[in-house]
Every structure is written in C-alpha cells, then in structure tokens.
C-alpha positions as CSV (number, residue, x, y, z in Angstrom):
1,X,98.3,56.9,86.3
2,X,97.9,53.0,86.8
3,X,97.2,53.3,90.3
4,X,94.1,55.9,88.9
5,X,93.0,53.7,86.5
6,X,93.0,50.5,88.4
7,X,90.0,52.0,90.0
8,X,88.8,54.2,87.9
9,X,87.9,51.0,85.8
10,X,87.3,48.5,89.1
11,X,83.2,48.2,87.8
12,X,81.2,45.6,88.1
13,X,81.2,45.4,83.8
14,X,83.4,46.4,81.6
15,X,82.1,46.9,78.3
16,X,84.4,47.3,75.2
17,X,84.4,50.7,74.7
18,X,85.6,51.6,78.3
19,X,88.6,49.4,77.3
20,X,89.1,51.1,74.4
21,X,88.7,54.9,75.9
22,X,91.3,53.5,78.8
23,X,94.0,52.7,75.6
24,X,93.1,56.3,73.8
25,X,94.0,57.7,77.2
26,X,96.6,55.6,78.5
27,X,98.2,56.1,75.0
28,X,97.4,60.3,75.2
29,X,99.0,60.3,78.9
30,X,102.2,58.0,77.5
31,X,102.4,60.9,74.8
32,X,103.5,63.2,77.9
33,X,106.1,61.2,79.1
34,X,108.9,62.9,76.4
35,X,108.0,66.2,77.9
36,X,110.6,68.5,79.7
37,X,109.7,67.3,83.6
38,X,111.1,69.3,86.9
39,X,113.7,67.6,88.6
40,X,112.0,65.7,91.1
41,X,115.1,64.5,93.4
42,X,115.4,67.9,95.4
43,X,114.4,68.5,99.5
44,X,112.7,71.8,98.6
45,X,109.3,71.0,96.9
46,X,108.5,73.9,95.9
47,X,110.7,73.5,93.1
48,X,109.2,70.4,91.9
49,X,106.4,71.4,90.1
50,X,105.8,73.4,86.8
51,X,103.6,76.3,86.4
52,X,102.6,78.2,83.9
53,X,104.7,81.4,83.5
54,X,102.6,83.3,81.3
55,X,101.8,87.0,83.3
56,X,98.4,87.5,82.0
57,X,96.8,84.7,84.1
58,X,95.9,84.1,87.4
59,X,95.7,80.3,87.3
60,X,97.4,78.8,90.3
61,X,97.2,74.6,89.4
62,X,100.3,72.7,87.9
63,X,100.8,72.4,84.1
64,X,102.8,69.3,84.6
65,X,102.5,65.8,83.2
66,X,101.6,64.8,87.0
67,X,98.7,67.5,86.6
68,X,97.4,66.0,83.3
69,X,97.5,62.6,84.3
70,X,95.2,64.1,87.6
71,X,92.9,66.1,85.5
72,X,92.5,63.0,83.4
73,X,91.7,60.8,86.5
74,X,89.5,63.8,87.7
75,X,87.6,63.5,84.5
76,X,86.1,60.3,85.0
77,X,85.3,61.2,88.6
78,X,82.7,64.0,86.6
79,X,81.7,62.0,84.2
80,X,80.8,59.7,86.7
81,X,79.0,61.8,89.3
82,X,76.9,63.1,85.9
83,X,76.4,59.7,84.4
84,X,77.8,61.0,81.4
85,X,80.3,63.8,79.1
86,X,77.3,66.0,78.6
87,X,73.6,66.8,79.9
88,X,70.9,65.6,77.9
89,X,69.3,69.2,77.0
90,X,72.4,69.3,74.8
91,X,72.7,65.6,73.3
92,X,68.7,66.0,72.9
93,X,69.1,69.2,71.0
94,X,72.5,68.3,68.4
95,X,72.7,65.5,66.4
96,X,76.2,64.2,68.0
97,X,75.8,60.7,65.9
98,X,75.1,62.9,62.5
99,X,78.3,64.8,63.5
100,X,78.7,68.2,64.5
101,X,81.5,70.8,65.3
102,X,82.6,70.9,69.1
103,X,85.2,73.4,70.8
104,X,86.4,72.5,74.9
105,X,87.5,75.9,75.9
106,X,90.6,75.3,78.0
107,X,91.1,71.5,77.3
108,X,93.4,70.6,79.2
109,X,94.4,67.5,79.4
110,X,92.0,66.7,76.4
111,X,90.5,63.7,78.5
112,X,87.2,65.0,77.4
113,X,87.7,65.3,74.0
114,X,89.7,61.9,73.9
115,X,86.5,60.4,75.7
116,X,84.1,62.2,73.4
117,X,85.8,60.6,70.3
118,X,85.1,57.4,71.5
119,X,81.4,58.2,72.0
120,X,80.6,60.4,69.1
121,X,83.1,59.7,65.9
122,X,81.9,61.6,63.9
123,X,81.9,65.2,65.1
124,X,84.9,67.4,64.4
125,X,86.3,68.5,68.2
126,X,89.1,71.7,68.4
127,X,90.8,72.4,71.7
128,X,92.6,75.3,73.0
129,X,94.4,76.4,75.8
130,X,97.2,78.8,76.8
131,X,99.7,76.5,76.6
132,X,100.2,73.9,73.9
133,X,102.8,71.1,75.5
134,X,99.9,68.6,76.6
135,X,99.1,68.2,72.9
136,X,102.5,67.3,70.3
137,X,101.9,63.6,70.8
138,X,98.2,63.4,71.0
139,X,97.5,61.9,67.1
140,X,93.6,62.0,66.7
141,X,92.1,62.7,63.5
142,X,89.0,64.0,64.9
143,X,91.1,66.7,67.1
144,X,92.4,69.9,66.1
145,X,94.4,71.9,68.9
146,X,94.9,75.8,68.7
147,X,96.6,78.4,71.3
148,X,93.8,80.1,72.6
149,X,92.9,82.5,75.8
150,X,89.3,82.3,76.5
151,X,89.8,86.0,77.7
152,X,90.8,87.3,74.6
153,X,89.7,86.9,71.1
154,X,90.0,83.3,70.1
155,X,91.5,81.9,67.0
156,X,87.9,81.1,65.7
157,X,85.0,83.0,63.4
158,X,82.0,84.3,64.9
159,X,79.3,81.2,64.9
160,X,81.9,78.3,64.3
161,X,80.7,75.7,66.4
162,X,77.6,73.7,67.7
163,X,78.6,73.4,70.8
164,X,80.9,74.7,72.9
165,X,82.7,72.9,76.3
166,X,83.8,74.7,79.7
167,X,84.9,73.6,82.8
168,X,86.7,74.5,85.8
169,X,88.3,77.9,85.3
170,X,87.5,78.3,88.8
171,X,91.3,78.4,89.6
172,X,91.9,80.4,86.3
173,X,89.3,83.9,86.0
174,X,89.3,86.6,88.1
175,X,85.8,87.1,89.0
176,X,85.0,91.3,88.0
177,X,86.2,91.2,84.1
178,X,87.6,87.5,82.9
179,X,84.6,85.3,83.4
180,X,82.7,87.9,81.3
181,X,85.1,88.1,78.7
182,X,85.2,84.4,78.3
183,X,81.2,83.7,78.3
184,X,81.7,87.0,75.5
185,X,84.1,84.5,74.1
186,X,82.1,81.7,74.2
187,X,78.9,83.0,73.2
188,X,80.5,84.6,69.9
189,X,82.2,81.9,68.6
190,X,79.0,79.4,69.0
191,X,76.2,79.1,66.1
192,X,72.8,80.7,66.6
193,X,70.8,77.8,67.5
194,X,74.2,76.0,69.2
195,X,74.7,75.6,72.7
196,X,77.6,75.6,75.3
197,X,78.1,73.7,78.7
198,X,79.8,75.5,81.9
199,X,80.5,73.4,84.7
200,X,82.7,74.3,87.8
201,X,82.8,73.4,91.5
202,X,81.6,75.2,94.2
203,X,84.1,75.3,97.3
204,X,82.6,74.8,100.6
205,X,83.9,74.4,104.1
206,X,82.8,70.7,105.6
207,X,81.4,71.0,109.1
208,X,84.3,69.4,111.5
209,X,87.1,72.1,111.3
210,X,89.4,69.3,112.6
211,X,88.7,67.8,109.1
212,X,91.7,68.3,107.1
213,X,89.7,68.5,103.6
214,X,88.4,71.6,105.8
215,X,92.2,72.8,106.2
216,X,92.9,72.2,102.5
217,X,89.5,73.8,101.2
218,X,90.1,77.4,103.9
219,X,93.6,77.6,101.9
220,X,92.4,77.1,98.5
221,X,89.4,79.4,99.4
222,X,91.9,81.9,100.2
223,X,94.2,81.7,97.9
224,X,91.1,81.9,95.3
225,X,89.8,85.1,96.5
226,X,93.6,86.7,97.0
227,X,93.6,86.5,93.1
228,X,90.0,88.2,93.0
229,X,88.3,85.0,91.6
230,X,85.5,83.8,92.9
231,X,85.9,79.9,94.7
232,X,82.0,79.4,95.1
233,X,81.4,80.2,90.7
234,X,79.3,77.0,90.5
235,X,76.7,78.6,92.7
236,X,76.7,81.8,90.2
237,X,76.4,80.1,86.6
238,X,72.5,80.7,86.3
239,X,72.9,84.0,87.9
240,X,75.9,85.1,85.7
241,X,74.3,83.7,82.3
242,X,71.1,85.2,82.9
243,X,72.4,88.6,82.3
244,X,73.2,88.0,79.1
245,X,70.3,88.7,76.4
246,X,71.8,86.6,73.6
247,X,71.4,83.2,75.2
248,X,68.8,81.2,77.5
249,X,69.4,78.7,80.1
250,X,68.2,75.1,79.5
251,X,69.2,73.2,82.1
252,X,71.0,73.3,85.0
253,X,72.1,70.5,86.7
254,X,74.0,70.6,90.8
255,X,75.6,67.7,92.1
256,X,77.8,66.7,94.7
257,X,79.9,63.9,96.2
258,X,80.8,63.3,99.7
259,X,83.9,61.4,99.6
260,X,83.6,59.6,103.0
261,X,80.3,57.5,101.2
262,X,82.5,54.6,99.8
263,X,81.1,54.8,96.3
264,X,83.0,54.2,93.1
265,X,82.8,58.1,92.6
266,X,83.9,58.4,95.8
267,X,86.9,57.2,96.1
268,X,87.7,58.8,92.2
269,X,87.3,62.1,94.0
270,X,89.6,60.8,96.8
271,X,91.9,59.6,94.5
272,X,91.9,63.6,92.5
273,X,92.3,64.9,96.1
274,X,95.5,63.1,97.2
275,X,96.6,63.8,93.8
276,X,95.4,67.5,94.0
277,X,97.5,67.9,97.2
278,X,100.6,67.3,96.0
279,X,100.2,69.5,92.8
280,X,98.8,73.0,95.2
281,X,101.4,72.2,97.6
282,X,104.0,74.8,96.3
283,X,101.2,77.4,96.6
284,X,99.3,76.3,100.0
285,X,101.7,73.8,101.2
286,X,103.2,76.4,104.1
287,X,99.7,76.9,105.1
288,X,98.9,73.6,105.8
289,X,102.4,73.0,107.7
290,X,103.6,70.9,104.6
291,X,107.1,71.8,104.0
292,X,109.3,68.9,103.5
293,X,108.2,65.7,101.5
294,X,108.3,63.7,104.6
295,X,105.2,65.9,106.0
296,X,104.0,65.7,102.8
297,X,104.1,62.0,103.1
298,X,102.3,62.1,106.7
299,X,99.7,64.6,105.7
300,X,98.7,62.8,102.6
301,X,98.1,59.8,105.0
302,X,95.7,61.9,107.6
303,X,94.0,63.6,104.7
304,X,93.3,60.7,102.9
305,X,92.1,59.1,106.5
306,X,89.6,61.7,106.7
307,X,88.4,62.3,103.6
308,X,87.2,58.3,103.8
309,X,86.3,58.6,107.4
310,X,84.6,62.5,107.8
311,X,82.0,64.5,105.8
312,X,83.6,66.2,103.2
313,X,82.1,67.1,100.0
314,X,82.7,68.4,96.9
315,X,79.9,70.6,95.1
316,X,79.7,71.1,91.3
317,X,77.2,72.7,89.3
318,X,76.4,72.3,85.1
319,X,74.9,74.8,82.7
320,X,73.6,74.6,79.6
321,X,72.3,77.5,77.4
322,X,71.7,78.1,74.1
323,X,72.7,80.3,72.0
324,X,69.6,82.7,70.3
C-alpha cells in the first residue's frame, strides 16, 4: 500500500483534504491487516490467494487484503481519469452538501465511500457486498455495511436511496440473467426522482500482439466469456439501460487511459496492473506461462516494461440515469 500511495499522492499540490482521505484510507486498509491471510511462504502460487467460495457467483478476482489494498489504489486511478467520485449530471441533480442517502452496490473495498465521506459529510452512505470481512474494522459513522447480492433481493425497501453506486461487476455477472437482475435491483431500491451511476471497463486487445498487456487482456477476455459474462459491458451500458422504461439516461461519459503516456493516471493504472497480475495469476497464470514465483517475478518486469513502453489502453465507460 505505501508503494501505491507514494504516487498516488506524488501531485504537484497537496491540499488538506487529500491528506486527510490518505489517513481515512491508510487507517481503513490497516483495519485489514487482523484478517485471516493465506500463507504466503509456499512454491505453488496458486495457493496463495483467497477467493471467494460462495457457489452462486461467477466472480473470478481475489477477496484478499492484497486485493483491497489494489482496488483501493485502483480507485484513485478512476477518480482521477474522471476528475472526480461522480459525474456532474448527478451532483447537479442531489443536493450532496444538504445530505442525502447513498448505496455502492458491491463496495468493495469501501475506498469510494471512505473517499465520499470526506467530500460530502453529510449524506448517509450503506454498502453491501457478498462478503463482509473487508468491513469489521472500518469505524465510520456515516457508513452502514449490509450482506447483500445485487442479484437477488437486497436487504433494502423499495425507493430507499438517492442515489445508488455501481462499478466493475465486469468480473462478477454473467451477461444473459445477472446484469438484469442487478439494474432490477438497482432500479427498485432507488427513489423516484433518484439516480444511480454504472461504470465498468471495456476490455480491448492493444494492437502489437507481442505486447504483453495484449497476452494478459486475450486471457482475461477468455476467461470472462468462459463464465458467460460479457468483458466489453462498458460498451453496452446505454444499450442495456435503454430497455428499461422505468429510467432515462442522463449522461454518459467514455474514457480511457493509455498507460505507456507517462501521466500521473498513467502510471496509477500501471501500478493496478502489476498489482492486478499477481492477484489473476491463480486463474490465468498457466496461460501466460506464469507458474513459479520466480516467472512471476520476470514477467511482472517485461509487463511492466511494456505497459510504460507500448500502446496499451484501458477503456471505461460511466452511466448515469435517473430513476422516473
């Protein structure tokens, strides 16, 4: 996590309140570090990692406090690339300094919502997810944590909350019946009048297949569709909320990065990468020839090599609609 942060913070200025949402989350991450870890001493790393268990989903990242501390580095990267935690259809349409009540589907690490405190104190933020590990220590007053599967019915009332946080469940839903049950989901359990953000990647092959982020995107691409989801989602957020009669679309917003520019963002997505690599490894590691942690060792030097020095790109896309 230091080595994250020492550039997710390397800025020209550093204003108070970034120092203060580093300690929130430096804090939040040290609240991990009491958690059950896999022993990490062993030749065979695919027994390093931990994943969730549960048989009812498809997701195929770690659950570990290594992935948290990735998903919270990963976080900035976003909030970086979009200049910000949420578009401005949204802040222009709730009264976020007033206070209102926020849910992030599938929190995570809670980086979001930690980051979100910081910015708007005064709104009421519950987060849920499948599994409830990340969140014993975390001691917010503003944050309410539930077990939750955006899939199924959620712990919440119909029309509970202004507005309503998704994002990447591209390694989570299969394509043909979870990503409808969870806009269903989403949809319900936000106020007429409310509104709720998607925002997932798109996955897409870089040009040079000598390029290992072209190696390492084929396998996840593949793996992705072998679990019938859908790795290029970001691409079909206006198409798949458009079907739905109940809500309009706002604003849709489609960035992307390519690592090899040498911006801050940059080398925050390079950083998530290297990261990345070492958390998919038990699932696409064989693939890639990765088998031992010494080749682990040597491909993490190559990729990160050509992610600084080669055209590769990530692709994300952000939704908002409002709830009729």
């Amino acid at each position: 996590m230091g080595s994250c942060l020492s550039i997710l913070y390397k800025t020209k200025s550093i204003n108070r309140r970034k120092i203060k949402d580093r300690n929130i989350l430096s804090n939040t991450m040290a609240g991990h570090q009491d958690q059950t870890l896999v022993a990490n001493n062993l030749t065979n790393l695919n027994t390093k990692r931990e994943f969730h268990n549960k048989k009812q989903t498809t997701y195929w990242l770690p659950k570990d406090d290594e992935e948290q501390r990735r998903l919270t580095g990963q976080h900035f990267a976003i909030k970086n690339l979009y200049e910000g935690n949420v578009l401005p259809s949204i802040t222009e349409a709730l009264d976020f300094e007033k206070g209102i009540n926020i849910l992030d589907a599938g929190c995570g690490s809670a980086a979001w919502i930690m980051d979100m405190v910081q910015e708007y104190p005064n709104c009421t933020y519950h987060g849920c997810d499948i599994d409830d590990n990340t969140y014993k220590n975390i001691d917010v007053k503003q944050f309410i944590f539930s077990i939750g599967d955006i899939t199924q019915r959620l712990p919440y009332e119909d029309s509970t909350f202004d507005f309503v946080h998704m994002r990447f469940f591209i390694a989570a839903l299969r394509e043909e019946d979870e990503w409808p049950a969870a806009i269903n989901e989403a949809i319900r359990v936000t106020k007429p009048g409310g509104m709720i953000q998607m925002t997932e990647f798109n996955l897409q092959l870089p040009a040079d297949p000598s390029n290992l982020f072209y190696k390492t995107m084929s396998a996840c691409i593949d793996l992705s569709k072998s679990k019938g989801q859908n790795p290029h989602i970001g691409a079909e957020l206006e198409k798949m909320l458009s079907r739905y009669s109940n809500i309009k679309i706002v604003q849709s917003d489609s960035r992307s990065c390519d690592m090899s520019s040498g911006t801050l963002t940059a080398k925050m997505f390079i950083w998530d990468c290297l990261e990345g690599i070492k958390g998919v490894q038990p699932v696409i590691g064989p693939k890639l020839g990765i088998n031992t942690m010494d080749e682990l060792d040597d491909f993490i030097v190559k990729y990160k090599h050509d992610l600084e020095t080669k055209e590769s790109t990530f692709y994300l896309n952000s939704v908002a609609v409002q709830k009729l």
